[in-house]
C-alpha positions in Angstrom: 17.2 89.3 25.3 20.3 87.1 26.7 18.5 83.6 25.2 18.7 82.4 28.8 15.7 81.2 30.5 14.5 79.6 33.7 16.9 78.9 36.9 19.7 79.4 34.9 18.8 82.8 33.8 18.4 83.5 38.0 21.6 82.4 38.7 23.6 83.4 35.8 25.2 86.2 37.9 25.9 84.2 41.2 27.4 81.3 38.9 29.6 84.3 37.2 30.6 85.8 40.8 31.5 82.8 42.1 33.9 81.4 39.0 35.3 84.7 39.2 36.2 84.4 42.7 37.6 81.2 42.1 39.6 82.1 39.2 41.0 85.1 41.3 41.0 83.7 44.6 44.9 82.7 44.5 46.0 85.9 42.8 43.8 87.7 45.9 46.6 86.6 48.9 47.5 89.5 50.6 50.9 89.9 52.3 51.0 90.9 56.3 50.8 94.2 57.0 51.0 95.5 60.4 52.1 99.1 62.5 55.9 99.2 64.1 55.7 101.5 67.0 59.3 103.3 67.6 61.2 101.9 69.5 59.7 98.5 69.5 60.2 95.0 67.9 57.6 92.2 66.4 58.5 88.7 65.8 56.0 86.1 64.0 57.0 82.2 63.5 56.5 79.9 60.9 57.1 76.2 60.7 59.2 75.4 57.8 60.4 71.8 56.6 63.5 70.4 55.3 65.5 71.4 52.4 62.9 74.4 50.9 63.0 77.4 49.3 61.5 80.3 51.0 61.5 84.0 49.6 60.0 87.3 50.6 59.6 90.9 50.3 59.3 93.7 53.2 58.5 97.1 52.8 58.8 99.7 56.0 56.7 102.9 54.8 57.9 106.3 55.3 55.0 108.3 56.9 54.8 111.7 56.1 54.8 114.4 58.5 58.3 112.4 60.1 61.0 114.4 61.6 64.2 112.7 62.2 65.6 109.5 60.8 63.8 105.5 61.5 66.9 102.7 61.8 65.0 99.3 60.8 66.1 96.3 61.3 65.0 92.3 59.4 66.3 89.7 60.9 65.5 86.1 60.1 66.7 83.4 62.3 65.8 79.7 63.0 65.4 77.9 66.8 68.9 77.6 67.2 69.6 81.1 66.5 71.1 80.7 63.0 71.2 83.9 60.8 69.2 83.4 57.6 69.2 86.8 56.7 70.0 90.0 58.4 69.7 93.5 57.3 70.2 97.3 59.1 68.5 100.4 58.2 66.6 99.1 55.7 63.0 100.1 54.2 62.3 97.7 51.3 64.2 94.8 50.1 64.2 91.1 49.3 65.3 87.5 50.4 65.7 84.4 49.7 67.4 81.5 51.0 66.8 77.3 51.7 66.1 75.7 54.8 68.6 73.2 56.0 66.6 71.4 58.8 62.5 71.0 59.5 62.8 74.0 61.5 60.3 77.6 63.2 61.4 80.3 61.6 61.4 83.5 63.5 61.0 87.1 61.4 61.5 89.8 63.9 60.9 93.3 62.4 62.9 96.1 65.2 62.2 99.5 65.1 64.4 102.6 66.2 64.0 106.2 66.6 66.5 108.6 65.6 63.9 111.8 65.5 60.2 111.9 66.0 58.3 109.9 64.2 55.0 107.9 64.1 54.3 104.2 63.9 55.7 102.9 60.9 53.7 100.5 58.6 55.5 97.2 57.8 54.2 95.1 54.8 56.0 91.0 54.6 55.3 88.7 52.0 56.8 85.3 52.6 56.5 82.6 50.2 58.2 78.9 50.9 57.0 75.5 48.7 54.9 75.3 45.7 54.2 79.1 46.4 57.9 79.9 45.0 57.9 79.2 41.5 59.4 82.4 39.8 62.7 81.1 39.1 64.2 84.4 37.4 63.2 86.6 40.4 64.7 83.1 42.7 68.0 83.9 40.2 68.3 87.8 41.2 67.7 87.7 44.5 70.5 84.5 45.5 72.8 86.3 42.7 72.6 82.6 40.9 73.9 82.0 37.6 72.0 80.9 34.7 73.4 77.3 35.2 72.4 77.4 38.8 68.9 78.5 37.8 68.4 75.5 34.8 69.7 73.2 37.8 66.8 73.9 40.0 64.5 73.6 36.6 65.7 70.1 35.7 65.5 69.0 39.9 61.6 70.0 39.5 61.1 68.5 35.7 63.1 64.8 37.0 60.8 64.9 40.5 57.7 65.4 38.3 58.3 63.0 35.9 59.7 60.2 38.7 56.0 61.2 40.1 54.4 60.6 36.9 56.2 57.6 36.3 54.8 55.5 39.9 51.5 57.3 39.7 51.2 55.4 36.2 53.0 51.8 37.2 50.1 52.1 40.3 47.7 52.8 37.5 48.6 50.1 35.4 48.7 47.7 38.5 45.3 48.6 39.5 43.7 48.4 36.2 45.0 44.6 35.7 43.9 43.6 39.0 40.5 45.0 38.3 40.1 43.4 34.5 41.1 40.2 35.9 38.7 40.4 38.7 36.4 40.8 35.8 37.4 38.2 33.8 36.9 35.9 36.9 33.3 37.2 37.2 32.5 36.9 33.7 33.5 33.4 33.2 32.1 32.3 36.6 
C-alpha cells in the first residue's frame, strides 16, 4: 500500500514522468548528426553575436567495410570569409574560439575520396553563450593558462554581481515608491 489515495494516487506516475523529463530535458540535447557522401561538401549557418565564446566537437565515423583512405576537411569561417578554424584530414577533434563581430557563422564539413568508401557519418556539437560554461575543457582546447582561465572566472563573477547590484537598487526603488503610495492611501 503506497499511503497515496485519490487523484493524486492516478497521477503519481505522469507527475513523476513529467519532473523527470524536466530534470533531464537539458542534459537530453543532441548534437547534429548527418551522412557526408564522398566527394561532397555540407555547410550549415548560425547567427552568432559580438564578443562570445563558441566551442565544439566533430566526429567523422570510420565505416567498416571501407577500402581506401577519406581526406576530411572542418572549416569555420564567418561572412567575410575570415578563418576561425581550419583543419585537414581530420576525424575527431575540438574548437574553440570568440567572435569578434555579430556575425553568420558558416561550418562547412568537405568530404574526399582517396579509395572506395561509403557515406561517412559526421556528428557536430556547437555550443556558443551560456551553453559554454566548462572553463577547464575552454582552458585545454585555446591552450590558456591558469591565469587566463581565472580571468574569464572573475569577468563572469564582476558581470553577475554588477547584475545583482541594479536588479537590487531597482528593487529597492520600487519597494519605496510602493510603501509610500501606501502611506498616502492609509492616511487619506
Amino acid at each position: 500500500m503506497s499511503g497515496l489515495s485519490g487523484p493524486a494516487a492516478r497521477h503519481g506516475p505522469c507527475l513523476s514522468a513529467l519532473l523527470l523529463l524536466l530534470l533531464l530535458g537539458p542534459s537530453l540535447v543532441l548534437a547534429i548528426s548527418f551522412h557526408l557522401p564522398i566527394n561532397s561538401h555540407n555547410c550549415f549557418h548560425e547567427e552568432i553575436h559580438k564578443d562570445l565564446l563558441v566551442t565544439g566537437t566533430y566526429e567523422i565515423s570510420e565505416q567498416s567495410g571501407s577500402t581506401g583512405g577519406l581526406c576530411s576537411h572542418l572549416k569555420i569561417t564567418d561572412s567575410a570569409g575570415h578563418i576561425f578554424y581550419s583543419k585537414e584530414n581530420t576525424t575527431k577533434g575540438k574548437f574553440a574560439f570568440t567572435t569578434e563581430d555579430y556575425d553568420m557563422l558558416e561550418v562547412c564539413f568537405e568530404s574526399k575520396e582517396t579509395g572506395r568508401i561509403p557515406d561517412q557519418l559526421v556528428i557536430l556539437d556547437m555550443k556558443h553563450g551560456v551553453e559554454v560554461k566548462n572553463y577547464k575543457e575552454i582552458a585545454k582546447v585555446e591552450k590558456l593558462k591558469p591565469l587566463e582561465v581565472k580571468l574569464g572566472d572573475g569577468d563572469t563573477s564582476e558581470s553577475t554581481n554588477t547584475w545583482v547590484l541594479h536588479f537590487s537598487i531597482f528593487s529597492m526603488f520600487c519597494l519605496t515608491g510602493l510603501a509610500t503610495w501606501q502611506a498616502k492611501k492609509l492616511i487619506e
